[in-house]
Wavefront OBJ file of the C-alpha trace (Angstrom):
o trace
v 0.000 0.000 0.000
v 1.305 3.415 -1.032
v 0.685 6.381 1.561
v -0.150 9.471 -0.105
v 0.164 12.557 1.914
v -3.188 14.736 2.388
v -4.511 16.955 -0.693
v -3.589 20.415 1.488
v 0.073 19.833 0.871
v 0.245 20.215 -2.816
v -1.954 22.960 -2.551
v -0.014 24.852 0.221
v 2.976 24.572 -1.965
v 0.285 26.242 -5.131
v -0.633 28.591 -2.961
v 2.184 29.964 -1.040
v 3.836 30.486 -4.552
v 1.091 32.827 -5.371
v 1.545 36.381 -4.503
v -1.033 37.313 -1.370
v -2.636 39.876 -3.242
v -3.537 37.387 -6.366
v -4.623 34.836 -3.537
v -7.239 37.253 -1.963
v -8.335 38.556 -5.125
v -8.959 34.515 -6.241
v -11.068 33.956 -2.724
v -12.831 37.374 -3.395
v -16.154 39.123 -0.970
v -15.528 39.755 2.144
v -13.653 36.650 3.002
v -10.439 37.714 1.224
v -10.004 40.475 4.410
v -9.678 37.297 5.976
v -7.257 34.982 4.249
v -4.145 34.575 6.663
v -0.342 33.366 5.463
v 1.039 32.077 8.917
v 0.613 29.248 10.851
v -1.803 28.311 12.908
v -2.365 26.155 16.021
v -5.220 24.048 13.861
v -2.087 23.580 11.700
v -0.429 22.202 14.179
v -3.020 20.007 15.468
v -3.775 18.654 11.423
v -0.214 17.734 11.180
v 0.130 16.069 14.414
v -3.000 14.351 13.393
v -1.730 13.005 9.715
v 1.545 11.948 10.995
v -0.431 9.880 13.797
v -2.611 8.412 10.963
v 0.301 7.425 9.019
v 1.925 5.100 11.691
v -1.878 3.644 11.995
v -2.160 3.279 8.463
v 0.624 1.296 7.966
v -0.268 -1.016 11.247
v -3.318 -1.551 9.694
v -1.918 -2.366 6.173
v 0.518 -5.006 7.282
v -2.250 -6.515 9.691
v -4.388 -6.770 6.633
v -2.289 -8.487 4.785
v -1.489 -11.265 7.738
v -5.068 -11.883 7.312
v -5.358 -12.058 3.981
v -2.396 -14.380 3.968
v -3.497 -16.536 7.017
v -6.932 -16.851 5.876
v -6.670 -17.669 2.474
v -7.670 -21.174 2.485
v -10.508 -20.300 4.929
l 1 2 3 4 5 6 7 8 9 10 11 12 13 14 15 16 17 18 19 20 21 22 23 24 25 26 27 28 29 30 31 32 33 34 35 36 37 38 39 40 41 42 43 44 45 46 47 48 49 50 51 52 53 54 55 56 57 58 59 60 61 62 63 64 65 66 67 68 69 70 71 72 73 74
C-alpha cells in the first residue's frame, strides 16, 4: 500500500507560490479580508493528526495483509 500525503500539501505549496494579493483577489467578498499566510495552532493540530494516521495506516496495512495471507484457504 502506497501512503499518499493529504490533498492540502500540494496545494499549500500552489498557494504559497502565489503572490497574497492574487490569492485574496482569487477567494474574493468579504472573506479575502480574511485569508491569513502564517501558521496556525489548527495547523499544528492537522499535522500532528496526519503523521499519527500514518503510523496507523501502515499497522493496519501489514495486519491486513497477515489476514489475507493466514486466511486464504478459509
Amino acid at each position: 500500500m502506497r501512503l499518499v500525503s493529504p490533498p492540502t500539501i500540494p496545494s499549500c505549496r500552489v498557494f504559497s507560490a502565489m503572490p497574497k494579493s492574487r490569492l485574496r483577489q482569487a477567494v474574493g467578498g468579504d472573506a479575502a479580508g480574511h485569508v491569513h499566510f502564517d501558521s496556525t495552532s489548527q495547523d499544528a493540530i492537522d499535522t500532528s493528526l496526519m503523521l499519527r494516521l500514518k503510523t496507523i495506516l501502515s499497522i493496519f496495512a501489514g495486519r491486513k495483509e497477515m489476514y489475507r495471507v493466514c486466511c486464504r484457504g478459509a
